[in-house]
C-alpha angles and dihedrals in degrees: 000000000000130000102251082047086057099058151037127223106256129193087243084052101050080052090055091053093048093052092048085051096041085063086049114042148018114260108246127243125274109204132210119225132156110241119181088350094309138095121254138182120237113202104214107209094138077084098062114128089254091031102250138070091244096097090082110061092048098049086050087053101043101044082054097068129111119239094258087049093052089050090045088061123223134266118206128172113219142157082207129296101057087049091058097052094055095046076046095054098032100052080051103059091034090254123154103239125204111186115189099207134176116270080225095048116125111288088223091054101047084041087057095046102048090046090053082054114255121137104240112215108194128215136193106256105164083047097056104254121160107241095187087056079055095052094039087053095050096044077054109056086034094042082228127158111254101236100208114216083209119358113058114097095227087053085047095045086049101044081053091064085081093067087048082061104043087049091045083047097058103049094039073062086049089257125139110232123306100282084205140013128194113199125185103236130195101163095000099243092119093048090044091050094048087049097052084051098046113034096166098052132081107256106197116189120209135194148175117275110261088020094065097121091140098046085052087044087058094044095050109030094237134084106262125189134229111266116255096242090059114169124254108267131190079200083098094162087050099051098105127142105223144350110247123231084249091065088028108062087056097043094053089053100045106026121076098188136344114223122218117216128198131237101255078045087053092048093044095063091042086062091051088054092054103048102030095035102028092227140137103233123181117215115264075039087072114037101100082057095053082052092059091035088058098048095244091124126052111235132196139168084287099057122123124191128196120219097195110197144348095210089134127134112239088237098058092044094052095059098047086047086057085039094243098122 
C-alpha cells in the first residue's frame, strides 16, 4: 500500500502546507472587482512563479520526502500546470522529475517543463492511452514516487492553502471568511483542498461542458467519468477522466453541486481578465469566472474566485482577446 493510499488530507494538514509555502513564497493577489453590482475576490494564481496554483500542492509533496524517496526521483502525469510545478519543485529540492504529458498538450507548457528540467514522457490522449498505467509502470521500473495531480493527499493539502489566504486577505481587509468560493476543477484536488481550508464556506466546483465529470459525480453520488466521445476543449488543465474516491469523499460532503460553463462562456471571462484585471488567464483558468460572469452562482461581498492558472500561448490568447476564436 502507497502512501497516498495510507492516509487521508486533513485541515491541520492544509495549515501545515500553508506554513511550509508562506516561507516560500509570496502570497498572490486577490483582487477586488463588481460583477453583477457586487463585489467580488479574484484569487490571482495565474501569477504564480510557474502560472498556475499547482505549485503548491507539489512543493508541499515533495518536501515532504524522505532522503531514499528524493534519490529515488519523482513521476507526475500533466497536461501542463501540474507538471511544472513538480520540475519547479524538483529542481528545487534537487529531485530527479519524470512528467507523463499529453502528445496534444500546449507547446508552451511542455517547452517550460522540460526547461525547468523535468523528462517528459508523452502519451496518446486523444488515442486513449492511460496515462496513470503509464505512470504506475514507470514508478515501477524507477522505483519513483507517483506524484498525483489530484489524488494524492500532500498535493490536496497544498492546493487548500489558497483558501488559508483568501481567508488571511480578507480580514487583513476587516471581512469576515470567504462565504463562497467557485473554483475551476479538472480532478477535484484544488476544490477539495479549498474545502478542507475553508469548512464553513461554500466551496463550488466548475468545469468545462462535456468535461463535467465532477458536476455528474455530485449529482449522482458516485464517481462518473467523462464519455468517450468527449468534445474538443481549449480547458486543457480541465480535461481530466475521471475524479478519484480520495477527492471525492471530500467533494461529496462539502459540495452541493458542480456547474458546467461553455466555451464562448469560457472566452467571455478571459476577456474580463484581461480588461478588469488586467491579467493573462488561460482557459480552464478561467472557467469559475465565466460561471460568475453568466449569473449560475449567487455573489456577494464574500465571493472568492479562483483564476487558476495563465499557461496560455500568445497566439491562442490573442484570438480569443479579438473574439476570433
Amino acid at each position: 500500500m502507497t502512501a497516498q493510499q495510507m492516509r487521508s488530507p486533513t485541515a491541520e494538514a492544509v495549515g501545515i502546507a500553508a506554513a511550509k509555502i508562506a516561507q516560500l513564497l509570496p502570497q498572490t493577489p486577490l483582487l477586488e472587482v463588481e460583477i453583477n453590482g457586487h463585489t467580488v475576490w479574484c484569487k490571482a494564481e495565474c501569477l504564480q512563479p510557474i502560472g498556475a496554483f499547482k505549485i503548491r500542492g507539489a512543493w508541499h509533496r515533495l518536501s515532504d520526502l524522505s532522503d531514499a524517496e528524493r534519490a529515488a526521483g519523482v513521476v507526475g502525469v500533466s497536461s501542463g500546470n501540474h507538471a511544472q510545478g513538480v520540475a519547479w519543485a524538483a529542481r528545487r529540492l534537487g529531485i530527479a522529475a519524470t512528467i507523463v504529458m499529453p502528445v496534444d498538450a500546449p507547446q508552451v507548457k511542455l517547452e517550460a517543463t522540460r526547461a525547468m528540467g523535468a523528462e517528459v514522457v508523452l502519451y496518446d490522449r486523444p488515442g486513449g492511452e492511460d496515462r496513470d498505467a503509464l505512470a504506475a509502470k514507470l514508478c515501477s521500473e524507477r522505483g519513483a514516487t507517483l506524484v498525483h495531480a489530484y489524488a494524492d493527499p500532500w498535493v490536496i493539502e497544498g492546493q487548500g492553502s489558497a483558501g488559508l489566504e483568501i481567508a488571511a486577505q480578507l480580514a487583513a481587509r476587516g471581512f469576515a471568511p470567504p462565504t463562497r468560493v467557485i473554483a475551476p476543477c479538472g480532478g477535484g484536488g484544488l476544490t477539495a483542498g479549498l474545502a478542507l481550508a475553508l469548512p464553513d464556506a461554500e466551496i463550488v466546483p466548475v468545469e468545462p461542458e462535456g468535461w463535467d465529470d465532477v458536476r455528474l459525480s455530485l449529482a449522482s453520488g458516485e464517481i462518473q467519468r467523462v464519455a468517450a466521445d468527449a468534445p474538443p476543449t481549449a480547458c486543457d488543465a480541465l480535461q481530466t477522466p475521471a475524479t478519484w474516491p480520495i477527492n471525492f469523499a471530500v467533494l461529496k460532503q462539502r459540495c452541493a453541486y458542480g456547474l458546467a460553463v461553455s466555451p464562448a462562456e469560457v472566452r467571455a471571462a478571459q476577456r474580463f481578465a484581461f480588461s478588469k484585471l488586467h491579467l493573462v488567464v488561460e482557459p480552464g483558468g478561467a472557467a469559475a469566472l465565466a460561471a460568475v460572469l453568466a449569473g449560475m452562482v449567487p455573489v456577494d461581498g464574500r465571493t472568492a474566485i479562483i483564476l487558476s492558472g495563465g499557461n496560455t500561448d500568445p497566439e491562442s490568447f490573442a484570438k480569443v482577446l479579438q473574439g476570433t476564436n
